[in-house]
DRENDO-1510 file (C-alpha; in Angstrom, 1 decimal, always signed):
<recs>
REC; n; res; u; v; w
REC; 1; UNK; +55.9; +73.6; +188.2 .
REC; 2; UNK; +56.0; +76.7; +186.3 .
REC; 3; UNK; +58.9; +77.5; +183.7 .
REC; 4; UNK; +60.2; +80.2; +186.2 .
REC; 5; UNK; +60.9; +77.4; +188.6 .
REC; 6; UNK; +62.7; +74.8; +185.9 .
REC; 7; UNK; +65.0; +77.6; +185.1 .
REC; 8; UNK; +68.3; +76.6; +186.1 .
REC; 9; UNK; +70.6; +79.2; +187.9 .
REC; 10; UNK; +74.1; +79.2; +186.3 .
REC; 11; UNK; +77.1; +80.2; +188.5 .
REC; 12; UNK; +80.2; +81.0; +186.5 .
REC; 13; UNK; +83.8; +81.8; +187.5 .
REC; 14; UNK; +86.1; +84.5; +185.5 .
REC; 15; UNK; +89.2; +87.1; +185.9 .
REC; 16; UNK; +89.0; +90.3; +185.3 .
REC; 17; UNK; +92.0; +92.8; +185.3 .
REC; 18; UNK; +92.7; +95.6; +187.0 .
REC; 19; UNK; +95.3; +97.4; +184.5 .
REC; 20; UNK; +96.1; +101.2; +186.1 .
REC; 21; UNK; +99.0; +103.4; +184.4 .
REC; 22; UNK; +99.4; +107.2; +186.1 .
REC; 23; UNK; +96.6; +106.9; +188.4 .
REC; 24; UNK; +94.1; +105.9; +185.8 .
REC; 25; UNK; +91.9; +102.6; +185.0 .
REC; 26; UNK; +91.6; +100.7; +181.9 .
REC; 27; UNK; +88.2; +100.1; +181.1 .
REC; 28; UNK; +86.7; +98.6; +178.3 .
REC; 29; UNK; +83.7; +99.1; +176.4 .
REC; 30; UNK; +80.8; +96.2; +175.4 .
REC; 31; UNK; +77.7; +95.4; +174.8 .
REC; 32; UNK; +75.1; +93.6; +176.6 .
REC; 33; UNK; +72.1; +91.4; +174.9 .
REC; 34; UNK; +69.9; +94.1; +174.7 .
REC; 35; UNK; +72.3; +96.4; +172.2 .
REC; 36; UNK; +72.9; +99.1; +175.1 .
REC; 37; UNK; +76.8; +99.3; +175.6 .
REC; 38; UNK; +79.0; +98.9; +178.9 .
REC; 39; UNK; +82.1; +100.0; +180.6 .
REC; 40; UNK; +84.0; +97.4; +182.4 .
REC; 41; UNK; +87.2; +95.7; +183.1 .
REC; 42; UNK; +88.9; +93.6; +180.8 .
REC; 43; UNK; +88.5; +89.5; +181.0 .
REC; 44; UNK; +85.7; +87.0; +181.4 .
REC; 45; UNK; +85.2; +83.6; +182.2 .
REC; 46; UNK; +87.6; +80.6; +183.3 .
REC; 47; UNK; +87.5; +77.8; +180.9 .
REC; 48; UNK; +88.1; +74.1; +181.7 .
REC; 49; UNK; +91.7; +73.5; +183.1 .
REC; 50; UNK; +92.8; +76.6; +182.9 .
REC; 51; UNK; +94.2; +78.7; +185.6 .
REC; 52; UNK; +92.8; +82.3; +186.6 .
REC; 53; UNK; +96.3; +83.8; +185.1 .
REC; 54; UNK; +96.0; +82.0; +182.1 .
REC; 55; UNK; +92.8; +83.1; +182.0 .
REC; 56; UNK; +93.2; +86.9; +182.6 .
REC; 57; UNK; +96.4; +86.6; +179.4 .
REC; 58; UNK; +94.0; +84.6; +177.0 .
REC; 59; UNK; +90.9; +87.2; +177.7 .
REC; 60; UNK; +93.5; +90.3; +177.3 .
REC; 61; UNK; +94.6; +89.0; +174.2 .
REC; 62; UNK; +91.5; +88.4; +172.5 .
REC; 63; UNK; +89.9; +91.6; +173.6 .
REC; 64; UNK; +92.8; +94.1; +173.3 .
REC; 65; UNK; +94.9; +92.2; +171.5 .
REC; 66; UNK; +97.9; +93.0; +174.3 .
REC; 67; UNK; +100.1; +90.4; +176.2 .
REC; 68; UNK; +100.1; +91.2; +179.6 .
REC; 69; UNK; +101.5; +90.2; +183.1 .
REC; 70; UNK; +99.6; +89.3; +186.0 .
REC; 71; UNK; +100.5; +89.7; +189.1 .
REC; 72; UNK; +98.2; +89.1; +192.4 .
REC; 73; UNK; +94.5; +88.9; +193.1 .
REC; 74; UNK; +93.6; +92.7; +194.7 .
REC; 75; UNK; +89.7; +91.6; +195.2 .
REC; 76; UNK; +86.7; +90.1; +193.5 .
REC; 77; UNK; +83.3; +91.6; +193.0 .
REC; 78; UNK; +79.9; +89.3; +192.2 .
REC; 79; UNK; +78.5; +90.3; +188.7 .
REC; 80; UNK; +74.5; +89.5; +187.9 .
REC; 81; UNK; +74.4; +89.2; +183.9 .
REC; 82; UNK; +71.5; +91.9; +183.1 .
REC; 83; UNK; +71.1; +89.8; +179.3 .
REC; 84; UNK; +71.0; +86.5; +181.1 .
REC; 85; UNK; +69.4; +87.0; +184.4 .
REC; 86; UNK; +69.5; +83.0; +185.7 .
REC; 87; UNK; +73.4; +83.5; +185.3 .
REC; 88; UNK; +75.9; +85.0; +188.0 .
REC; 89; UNK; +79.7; +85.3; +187.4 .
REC; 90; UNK; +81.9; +85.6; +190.2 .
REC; 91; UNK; +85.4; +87.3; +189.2 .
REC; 92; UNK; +88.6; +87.3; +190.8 .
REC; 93; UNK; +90.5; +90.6; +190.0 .
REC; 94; UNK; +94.0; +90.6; +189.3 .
REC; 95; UNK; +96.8; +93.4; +189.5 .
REC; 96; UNK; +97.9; +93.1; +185.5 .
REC; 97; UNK; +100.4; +95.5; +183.7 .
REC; 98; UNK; +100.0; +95.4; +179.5 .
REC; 99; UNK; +103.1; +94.9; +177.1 .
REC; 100; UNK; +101.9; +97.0; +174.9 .
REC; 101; UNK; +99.1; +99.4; +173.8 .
REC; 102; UNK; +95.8; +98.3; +173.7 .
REC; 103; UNK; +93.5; +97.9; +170.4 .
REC; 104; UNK; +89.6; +96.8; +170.9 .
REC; 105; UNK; +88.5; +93.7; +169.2 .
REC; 106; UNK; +85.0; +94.2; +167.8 .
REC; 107; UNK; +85.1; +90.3; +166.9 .
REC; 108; UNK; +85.2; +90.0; +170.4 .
REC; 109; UNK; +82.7; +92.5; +171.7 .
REC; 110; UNK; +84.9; +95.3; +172.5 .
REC; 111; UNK; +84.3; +98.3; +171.1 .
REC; 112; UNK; +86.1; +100.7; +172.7 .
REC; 113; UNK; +89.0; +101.0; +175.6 .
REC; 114; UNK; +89.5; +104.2; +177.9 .
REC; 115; UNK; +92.0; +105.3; +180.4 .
REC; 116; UNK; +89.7; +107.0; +183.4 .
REC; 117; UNK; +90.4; +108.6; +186.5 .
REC; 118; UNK; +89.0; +106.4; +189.1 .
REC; 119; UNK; +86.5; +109.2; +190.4 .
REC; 120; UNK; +85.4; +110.0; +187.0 .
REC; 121; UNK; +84.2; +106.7; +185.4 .
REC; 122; UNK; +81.9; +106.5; +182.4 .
REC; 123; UNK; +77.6; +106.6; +183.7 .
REC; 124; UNK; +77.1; +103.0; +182.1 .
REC; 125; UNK; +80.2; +101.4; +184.3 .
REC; 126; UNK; +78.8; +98.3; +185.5 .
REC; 127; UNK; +77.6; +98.6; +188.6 .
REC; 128; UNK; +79.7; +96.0; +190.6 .
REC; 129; UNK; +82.9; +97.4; +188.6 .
REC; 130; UNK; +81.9; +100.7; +189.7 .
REC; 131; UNK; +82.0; +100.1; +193.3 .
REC; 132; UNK; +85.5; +97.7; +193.4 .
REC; 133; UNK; +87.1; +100.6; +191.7 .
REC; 134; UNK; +86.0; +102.9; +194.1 .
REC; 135; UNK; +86.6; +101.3; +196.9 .
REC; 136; UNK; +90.3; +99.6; +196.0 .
REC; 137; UNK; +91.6; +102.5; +193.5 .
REC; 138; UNK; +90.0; +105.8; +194.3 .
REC; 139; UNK; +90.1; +105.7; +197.9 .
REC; 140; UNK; +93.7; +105.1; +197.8 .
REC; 141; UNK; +94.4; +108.4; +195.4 .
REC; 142; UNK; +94.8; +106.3; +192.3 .
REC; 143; UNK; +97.1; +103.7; +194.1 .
REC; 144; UNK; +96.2; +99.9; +195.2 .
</recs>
């Protein structure tokens, strides 16, 4: 067998959160393996025991340092990690309002947040975050 084949494919679960104020998307800025940089939603993976909304709260937190409500799952979209290609996350996204003003954690990757127009996202927008925006946000004039 040849190392290709021993590789073991790794299928992960996370939350991401769909946080819109005035017709606009929060996105948040971070940077893959490689050093190139990202736009995407806020979250990430499910730990052990925990629920997907306790999830979504704890990743908010840590990345933009913001409580947040969550409200109900508006979709999911299948992300294939560029900087680990045998891994595959699967992320519920959640409807989520913030409690306050978000400030990017560098200690946790983020380097950046942005408020965008749904039809006027960032060119490095992940791919997969890309298309569930357009699809759920834009096509619906800025409304879910």
């Amino acid at each position: 067998m040849s190392g290709n084949e021993l590789e073991r494919q790794v299928l992960r679960i996370g939350a991401k959160a769909l946080i819109t104020d005035h017709g606009r998307v929060l996105l948040v800025k971070e940077r893959h393996g490689d050093g190139s940089t990202f736009w995407t939603l806020p979250g990430g993976g499910v730990e052990r025991r925990e629920s997907f909304s306790e999830c979504l709260r704890r990743e908010i937190e840590e990345e933009i340092r913001c409580r947040a409500t969550v409200g109900e799952t508006v979709g999911r979209y299948v992300y294939h990690h560029t900087s680990r290609p045998t891994t595959t996350t699967v992320y519920a996204i959640f409807d989520a309002t913030l409690r306050s003003e978000p400030e990017p954690n560098r200690t946790e990757g983020i380097l950046d947040y942005e408020w965008l127009e749904p039809t006027d996202l960032r060119p490095t927008t992940l791919d997969s975050v890309q298309h569930f925006i357009e699809q759920s946000v834009a096509e619906n004039g800025g409304e879910r």
